[in-house]
C-alpha positions in Angstrom: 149.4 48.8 44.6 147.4 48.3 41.7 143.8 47.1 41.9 142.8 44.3 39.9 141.0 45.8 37.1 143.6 48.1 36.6 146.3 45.4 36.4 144.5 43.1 34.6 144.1 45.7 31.6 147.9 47.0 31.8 148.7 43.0 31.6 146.4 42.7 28.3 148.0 46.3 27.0 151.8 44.4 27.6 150.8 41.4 25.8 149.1 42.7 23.1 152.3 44.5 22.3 154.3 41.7 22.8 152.2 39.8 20.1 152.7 42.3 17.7 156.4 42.5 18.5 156.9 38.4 18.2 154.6 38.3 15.1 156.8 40.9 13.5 159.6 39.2 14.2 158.6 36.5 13.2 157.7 37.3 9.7 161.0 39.0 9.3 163.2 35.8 10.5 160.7 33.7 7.8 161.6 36.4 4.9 158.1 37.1 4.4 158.5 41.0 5.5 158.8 43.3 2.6 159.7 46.7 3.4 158.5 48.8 0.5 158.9 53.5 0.1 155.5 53.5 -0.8 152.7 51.0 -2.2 151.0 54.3 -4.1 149.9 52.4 -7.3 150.5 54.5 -10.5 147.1 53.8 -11.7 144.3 52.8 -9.4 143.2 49.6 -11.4 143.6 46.4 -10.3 144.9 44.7 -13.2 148.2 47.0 -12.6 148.3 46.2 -8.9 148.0 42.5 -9.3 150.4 43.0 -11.7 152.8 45.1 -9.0 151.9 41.7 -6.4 152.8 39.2 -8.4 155.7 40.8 -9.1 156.7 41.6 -5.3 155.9 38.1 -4.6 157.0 36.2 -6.9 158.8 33.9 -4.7 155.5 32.5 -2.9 153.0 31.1 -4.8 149.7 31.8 -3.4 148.6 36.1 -3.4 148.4 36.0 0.3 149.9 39.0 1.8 148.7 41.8 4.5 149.1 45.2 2.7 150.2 48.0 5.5 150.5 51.7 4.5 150.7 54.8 7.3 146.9 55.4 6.7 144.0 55.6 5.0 144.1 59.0 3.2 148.3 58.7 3.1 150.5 59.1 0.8 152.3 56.0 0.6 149.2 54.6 -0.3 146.1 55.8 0.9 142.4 55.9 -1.3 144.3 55.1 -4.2 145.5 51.9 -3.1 142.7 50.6 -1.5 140.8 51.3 -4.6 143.4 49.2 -7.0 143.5 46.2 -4.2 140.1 45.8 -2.6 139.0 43.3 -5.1 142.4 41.3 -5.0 141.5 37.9 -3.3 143.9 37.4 -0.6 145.1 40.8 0.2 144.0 43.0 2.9 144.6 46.6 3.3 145.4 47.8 7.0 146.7 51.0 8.5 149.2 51.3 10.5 147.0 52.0 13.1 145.0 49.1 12.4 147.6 46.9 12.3 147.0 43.7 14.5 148.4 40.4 15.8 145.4 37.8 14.1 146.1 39.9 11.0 149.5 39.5 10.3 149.9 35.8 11.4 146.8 35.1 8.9 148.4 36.1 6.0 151.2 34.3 3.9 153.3 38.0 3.2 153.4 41.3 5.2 154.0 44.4 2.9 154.4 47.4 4.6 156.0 50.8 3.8 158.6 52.7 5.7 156.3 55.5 7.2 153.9 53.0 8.2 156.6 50.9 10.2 158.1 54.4 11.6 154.7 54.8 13.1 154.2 50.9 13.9 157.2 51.3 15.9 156.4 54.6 17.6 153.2 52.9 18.6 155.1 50.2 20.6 157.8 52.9 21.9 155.1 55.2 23.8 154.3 54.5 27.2 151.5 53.0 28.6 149.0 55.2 30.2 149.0 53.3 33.8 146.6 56.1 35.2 143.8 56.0 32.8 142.2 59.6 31.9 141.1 60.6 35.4 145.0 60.0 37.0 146.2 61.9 33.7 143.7 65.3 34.5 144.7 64.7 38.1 148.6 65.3 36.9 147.9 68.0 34.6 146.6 69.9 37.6 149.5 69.4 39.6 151.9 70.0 37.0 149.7 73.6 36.5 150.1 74.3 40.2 153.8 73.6 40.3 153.8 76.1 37.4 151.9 79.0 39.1 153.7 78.4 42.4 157.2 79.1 40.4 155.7 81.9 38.4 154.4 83.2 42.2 158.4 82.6 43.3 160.2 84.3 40.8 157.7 87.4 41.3 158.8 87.7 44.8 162.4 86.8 44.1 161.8 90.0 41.2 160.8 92.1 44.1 163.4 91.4 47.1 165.7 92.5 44.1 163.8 95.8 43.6 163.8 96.4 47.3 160.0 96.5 47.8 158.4 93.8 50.1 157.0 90.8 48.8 152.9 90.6 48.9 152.8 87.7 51.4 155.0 89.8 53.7 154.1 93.4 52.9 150.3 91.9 54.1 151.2 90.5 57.5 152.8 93.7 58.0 149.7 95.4 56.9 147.8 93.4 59.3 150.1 93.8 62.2 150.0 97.1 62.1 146.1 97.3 62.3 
């Protein structure tokens, strides 16, 4: 059984990836979800990317929208666009990474490219570490001793084939002999 602390935190781990699931959702099911290839303005001025906004949103009035790319230095976006759209009003610039629950409900739009949601969705995918870094050394070194007792196996396994005693064996013997 768990103890509390423990539980408590894989509770808060399973609801904050609820969140993000049902805010996701949620956007898509509103039509406010844009799925773009790549935000990676042409030209890092703003003029052009307010320009590419009001464009992509042309349907909702207000320049509200949650900009998502795969990360900071990527290429579906990266320095480039956080240059062109820092001074937008209304726009943030997240990474995938950095992609939260507060964040997305906040804003009117949610643009976000496809590697970013590829790794958005490998985020919520992967496991949850239930052992915390301690439990994970701990099964590294049992998964290394399962390795050397095999390795030890097949040696002896070479050597009954060769017709030599193995070394636990051919050491007994050694000793019984003394």
């Amino acid at each position: 059984m768990l103890a509390a602390p423990a539980a408590c935190a894989l509770c808060c781990v399973q609801v904050r990836r609820l969140g993000l699931k049902c805010a996701l959702s949620a956007k898509a099911n509103e039509g406010r979800l844009l799925l773009l290839d790549s935000l990676h303005p042409g030209i890092p001025k703003t003029k052009h990317m307010a320009a590419k906004l009001g464009h992509l949103l042309q349907e909702h009035p207000r320049l509200n929208a949650l900009l998502v790319d795969s990360a900071k230095d990527g290429a579906d976006g990266g320095v480039m666009l956080r240059r062109a759209a820092r001074n937008l009003p209304g726009v943030e610039i997240v990474p995938s990474i950095g992609t939260n629950v507060y964040s997305i409900v906040r804003k009117d739009v949610l643009v976000i490219t496809k590697p970013a949601l590829d790794a958005l969705i490998e985020r919520l995918r992967t496991p949850i570490n239930r052992l915390g870094a301690a439990g994970l050394a701990y099964r590294a070194r049992l998964e290394q001793r399962k390795q050397q007792l095999a390795a030890e196996r097949r040696a002896e396994q070479l050597l009954l084939g060769a017709g030599q005693q193995p070394l636990a064996a051919a050491s007994a013997a050694a000793e019984g002999n003394s």
